[in-house]
N, C-alpha and C positions, 0 to 999 in steps of 0.2 A: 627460556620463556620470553615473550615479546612485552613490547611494554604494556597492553590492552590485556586485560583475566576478562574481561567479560564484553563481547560485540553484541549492540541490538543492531539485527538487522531488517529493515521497511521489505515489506511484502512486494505487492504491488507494483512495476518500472524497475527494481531492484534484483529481488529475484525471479519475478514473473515478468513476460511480457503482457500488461494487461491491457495493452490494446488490442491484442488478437486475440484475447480471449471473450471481451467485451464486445468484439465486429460478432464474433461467433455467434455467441449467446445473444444480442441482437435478430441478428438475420435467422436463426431458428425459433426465435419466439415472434418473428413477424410470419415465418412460415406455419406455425401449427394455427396462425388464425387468419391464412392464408393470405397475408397482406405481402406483399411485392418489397423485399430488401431491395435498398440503391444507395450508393455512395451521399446524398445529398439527405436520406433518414438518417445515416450512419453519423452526419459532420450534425446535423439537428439536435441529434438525441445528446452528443456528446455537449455540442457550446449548453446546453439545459443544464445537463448533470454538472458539468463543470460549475455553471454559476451557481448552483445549489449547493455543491463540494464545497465552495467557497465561502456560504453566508452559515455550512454547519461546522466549520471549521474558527469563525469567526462568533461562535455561538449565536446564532440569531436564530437558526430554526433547530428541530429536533431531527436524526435518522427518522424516525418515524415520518414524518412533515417530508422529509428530503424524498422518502421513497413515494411515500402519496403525491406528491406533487410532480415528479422527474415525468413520469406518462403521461396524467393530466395535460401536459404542458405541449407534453410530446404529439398528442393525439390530436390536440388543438392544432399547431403547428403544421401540420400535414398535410389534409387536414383528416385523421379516419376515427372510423364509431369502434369503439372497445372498453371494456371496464376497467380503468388505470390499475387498480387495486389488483385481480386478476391476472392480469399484464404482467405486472412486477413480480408477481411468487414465481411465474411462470418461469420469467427472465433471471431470477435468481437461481431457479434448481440448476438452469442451461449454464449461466454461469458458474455453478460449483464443477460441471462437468470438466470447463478445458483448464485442462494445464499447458503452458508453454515456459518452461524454463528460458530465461536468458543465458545468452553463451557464458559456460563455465562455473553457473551458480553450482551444481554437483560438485566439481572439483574444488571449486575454491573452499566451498561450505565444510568438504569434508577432511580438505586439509588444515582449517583455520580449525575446527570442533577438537581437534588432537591435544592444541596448546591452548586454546580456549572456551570459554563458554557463552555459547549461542542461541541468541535471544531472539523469536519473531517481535517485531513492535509495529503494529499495525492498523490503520483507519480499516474497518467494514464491518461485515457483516459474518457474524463467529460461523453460522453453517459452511458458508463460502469459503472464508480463509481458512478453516482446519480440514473442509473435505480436501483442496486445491495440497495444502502440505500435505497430507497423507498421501492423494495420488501422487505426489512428486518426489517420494523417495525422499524427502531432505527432512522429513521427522525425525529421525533418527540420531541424526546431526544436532537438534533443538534439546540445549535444557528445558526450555518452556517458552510458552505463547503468553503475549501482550494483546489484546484484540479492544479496540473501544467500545464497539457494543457489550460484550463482558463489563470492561471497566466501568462504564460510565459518563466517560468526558476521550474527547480526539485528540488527538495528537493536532496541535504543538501545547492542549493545554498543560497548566502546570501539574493537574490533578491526576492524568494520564501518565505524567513521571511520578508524581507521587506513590503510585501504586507499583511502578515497577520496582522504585529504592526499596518500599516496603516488603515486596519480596526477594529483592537482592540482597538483604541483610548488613552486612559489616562490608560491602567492597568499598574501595575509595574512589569516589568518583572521577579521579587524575589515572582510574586504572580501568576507564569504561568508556568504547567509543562508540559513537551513532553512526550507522552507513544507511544512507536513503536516497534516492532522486531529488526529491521536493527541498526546495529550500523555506518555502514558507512552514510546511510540520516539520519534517527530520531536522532539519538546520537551524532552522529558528527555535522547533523546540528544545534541540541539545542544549541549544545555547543559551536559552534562560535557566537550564537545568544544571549549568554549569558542567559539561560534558563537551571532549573534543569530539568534534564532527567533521566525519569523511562525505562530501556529498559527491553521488555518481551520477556524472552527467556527459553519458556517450554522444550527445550530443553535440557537444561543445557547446551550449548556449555563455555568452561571453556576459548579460545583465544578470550580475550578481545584488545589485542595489546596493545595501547597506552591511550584507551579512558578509561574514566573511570567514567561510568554513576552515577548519583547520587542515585538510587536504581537499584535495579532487583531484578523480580518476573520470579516466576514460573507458576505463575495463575493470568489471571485475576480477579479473587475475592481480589487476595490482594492488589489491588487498592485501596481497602473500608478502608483498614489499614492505609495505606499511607495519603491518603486525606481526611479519614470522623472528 
């Protein structure tokens, strides 16, 4: 057995590609209200959501707030007539639709579940992220889901870990690793949870700022390195 009993692993960049699934789910909820997808709604809608990710993350607004306001902002922006509210259920069902695995999460997920135990831990919205694991075959692989709308509070807060220890019971946290993209929740919040943190970043982005994950990967396969 490897040194890690229990991996939380980030939904979202990690195991999904959620940019393609989010271009997707876009471009089909601009088509049922026959508005015209282009690359320049596609970078709009994103820098929005982004900054909005960013101040519910920092608690300042609520999910609720975040989803009323991302369209509002959008439709302004653009500039087209449509009911933000509307808009977003829309754009939500389309996005529970796509799944895109990232190369290897299958293999990796079901070779890691053998010697370990595998945790979703995840920023969104529970219909989204539990339909998206169910089409993707890697339920099965899961002891259980972390989701913040369920909990209550996002990731990196503390109250978001708080609720996972709560039902992880007696593990030692020297024996529990976080694997995510994001260094501001996965990494940052490992880290004030007192948790080693693998951050995957196929990117290479080299601005790590102040954190300083306890690995990074370029690929999910070297997961198998780290923990087998």
């Amino acid at each position: 057995m490897g040194q890690y009993s229990v991996l939380l692993l980030d939904a979202d960049g990690t195991l999904f590609d959620y940019d393609k699934a989010e271009r997707n789910a876009l471009r089909d909820t601009l088509s049922l209200y026959g508005f015209e997808f282009s690359e320049k709604a596609l970078r709009q809608f994103r820098q929005i959501n982004g900054e909005l990710e960013k101040q519910l993350e920092r608690g300042e607004i609520s999910v609720n707030a975040m989803q009323s306001r991302r369209f509002a902002r959008f439709f302004e922006a653009m500039p087209l007539q449509c009911d933000p509210g509307e808009f977003n259920s829309l754009y939500i069902k389309q996005l529970e639709q796509y799944v895109f695995l990232l190369d290897d999460a299958d293999l990796v997920c079901g070779e890691l579940y053998q010697t370990s135990a595998l945790y979703v831990v995840t920023n969104g919205i529970s219909s989204v992220q539990r339909g998206r694991l169910t089409r993707s075959g890697l339920l099965p692989y899961m002891s259980g889901l972390f989701i913040s709308e369920e909990i209550g509070f996002q990731k990196p807060h503390r109250y978001f870990f708080d609720a996972v220890f709560t039902q992880l019971g007696d593990v030692s946290r020297d024996r529990i690793l976080i694997v995510g993209d994001s260094l501001s929740t996965d990494v940052a919040g490992g880290h004030t949870a007192g948790l080693d943190t693998c951050w995957y970043n196929p990117k290479h982005n080299s601005d790590k700022g102040a954190l300083l994950p306890t690995y990074e990967i370029g690929a999910l396969i070297e997961l198998l390195d780290i923990c087998g």
